[in-house]
Backbone as a ProteinNet text record, in pm:
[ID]
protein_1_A
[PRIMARY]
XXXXXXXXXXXXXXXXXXXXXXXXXXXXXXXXXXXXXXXXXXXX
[TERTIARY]
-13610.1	-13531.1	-13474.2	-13493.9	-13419.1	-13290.7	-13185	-13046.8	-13056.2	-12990.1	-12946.9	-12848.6	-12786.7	-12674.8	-12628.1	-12532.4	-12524.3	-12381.7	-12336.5	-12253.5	-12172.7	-12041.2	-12027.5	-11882.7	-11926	-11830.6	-11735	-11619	-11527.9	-11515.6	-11531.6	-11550.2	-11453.6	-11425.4	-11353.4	-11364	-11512.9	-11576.2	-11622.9	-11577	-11647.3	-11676.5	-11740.5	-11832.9	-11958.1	-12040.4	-12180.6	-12193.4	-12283.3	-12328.9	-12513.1	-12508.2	-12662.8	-12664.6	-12824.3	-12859.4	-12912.9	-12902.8	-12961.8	-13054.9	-13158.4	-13279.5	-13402.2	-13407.7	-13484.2	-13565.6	-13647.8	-13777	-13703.5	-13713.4	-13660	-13556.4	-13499.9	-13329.6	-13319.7	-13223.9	-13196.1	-13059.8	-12983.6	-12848.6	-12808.1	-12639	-12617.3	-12471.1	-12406.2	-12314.4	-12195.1	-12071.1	-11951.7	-11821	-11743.6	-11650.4	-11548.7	-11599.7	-11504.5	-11590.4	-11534	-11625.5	-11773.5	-11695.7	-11778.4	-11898.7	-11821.6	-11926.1	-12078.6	-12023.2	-12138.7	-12201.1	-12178.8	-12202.7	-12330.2	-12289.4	-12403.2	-12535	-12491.7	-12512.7	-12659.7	-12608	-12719.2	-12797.8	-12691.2	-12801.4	-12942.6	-12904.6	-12974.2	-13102.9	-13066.7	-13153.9	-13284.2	-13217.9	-13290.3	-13415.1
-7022.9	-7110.5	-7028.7	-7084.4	-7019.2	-7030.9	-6941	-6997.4	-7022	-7113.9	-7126.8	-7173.3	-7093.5	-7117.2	-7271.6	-7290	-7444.8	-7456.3	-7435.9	-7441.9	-7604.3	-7590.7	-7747.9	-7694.1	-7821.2	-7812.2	-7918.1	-7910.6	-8037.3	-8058.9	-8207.4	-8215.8	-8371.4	-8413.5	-8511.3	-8622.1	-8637.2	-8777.4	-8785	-8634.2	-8628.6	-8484.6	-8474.8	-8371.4	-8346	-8205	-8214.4	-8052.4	-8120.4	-7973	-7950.4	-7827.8	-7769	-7653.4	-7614.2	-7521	-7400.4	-7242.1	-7134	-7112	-7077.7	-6996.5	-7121.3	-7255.4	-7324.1	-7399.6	-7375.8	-7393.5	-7566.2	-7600.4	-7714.4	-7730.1	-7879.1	-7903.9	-8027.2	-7974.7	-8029	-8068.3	-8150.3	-8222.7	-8345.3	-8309.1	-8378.2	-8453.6	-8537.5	-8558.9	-8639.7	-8623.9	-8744.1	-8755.5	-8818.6	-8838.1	-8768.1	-8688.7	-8536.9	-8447	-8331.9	-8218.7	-8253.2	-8276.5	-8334.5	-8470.6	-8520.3	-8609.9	-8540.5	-8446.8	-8404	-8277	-8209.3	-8130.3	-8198.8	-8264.3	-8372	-8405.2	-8484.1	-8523.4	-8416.2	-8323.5	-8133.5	-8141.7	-8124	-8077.9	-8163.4	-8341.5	-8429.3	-8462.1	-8423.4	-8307.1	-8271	-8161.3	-8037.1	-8126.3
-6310.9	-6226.4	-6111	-6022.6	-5880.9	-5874.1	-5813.2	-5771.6	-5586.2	-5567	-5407.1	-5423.1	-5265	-5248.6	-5136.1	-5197.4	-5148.5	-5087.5	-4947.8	-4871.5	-4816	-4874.6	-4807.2	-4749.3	-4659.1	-4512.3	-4491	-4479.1	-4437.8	-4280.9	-4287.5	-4089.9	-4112.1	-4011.2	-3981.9	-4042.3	-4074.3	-4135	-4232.5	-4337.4	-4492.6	-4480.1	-4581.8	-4639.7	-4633.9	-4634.3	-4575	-4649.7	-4759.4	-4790.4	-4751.4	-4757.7	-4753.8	-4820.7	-4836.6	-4878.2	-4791.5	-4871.6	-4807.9	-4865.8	-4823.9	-4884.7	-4874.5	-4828.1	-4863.7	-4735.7	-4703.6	-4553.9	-4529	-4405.6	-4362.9	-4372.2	-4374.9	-4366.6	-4461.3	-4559.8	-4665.9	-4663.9	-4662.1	-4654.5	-4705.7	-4782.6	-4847.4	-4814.4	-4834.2	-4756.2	-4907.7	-4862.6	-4895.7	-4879.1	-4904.5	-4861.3	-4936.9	-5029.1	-5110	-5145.4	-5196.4	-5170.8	-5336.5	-5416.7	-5525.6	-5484	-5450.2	-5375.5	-5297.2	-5209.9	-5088.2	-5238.3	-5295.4	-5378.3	-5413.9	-5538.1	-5590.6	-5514.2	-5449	-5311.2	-5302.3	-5267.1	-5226.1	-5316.3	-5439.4	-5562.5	-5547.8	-5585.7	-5569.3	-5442.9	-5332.9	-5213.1	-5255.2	-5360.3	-5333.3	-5460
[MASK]
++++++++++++++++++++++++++++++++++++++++++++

């Protein structure tokens, strides 16, 4: 199993996580940090 790292960001209008290490753009979003988390995992 691989690990990546999964960065989430607070911005005005929610939450927005992504990943490092992974070709293209993968993004996940919500309106708390658990939310956008999931969110990634579910992404990837």
């Amino acid at each position: 199993m691989t690990q990546l790292r999964i960065i989430v960001e607070k911005h005005p209008d929610g939450y927005v996580a992504y990943q490092l290490g992974l070709k293209g753009v993968i993004v996940g979003e919500g309106d708390n940090y658990e939310e956008a988390l999931k969110d990634g995992k579910s992404a990837i």
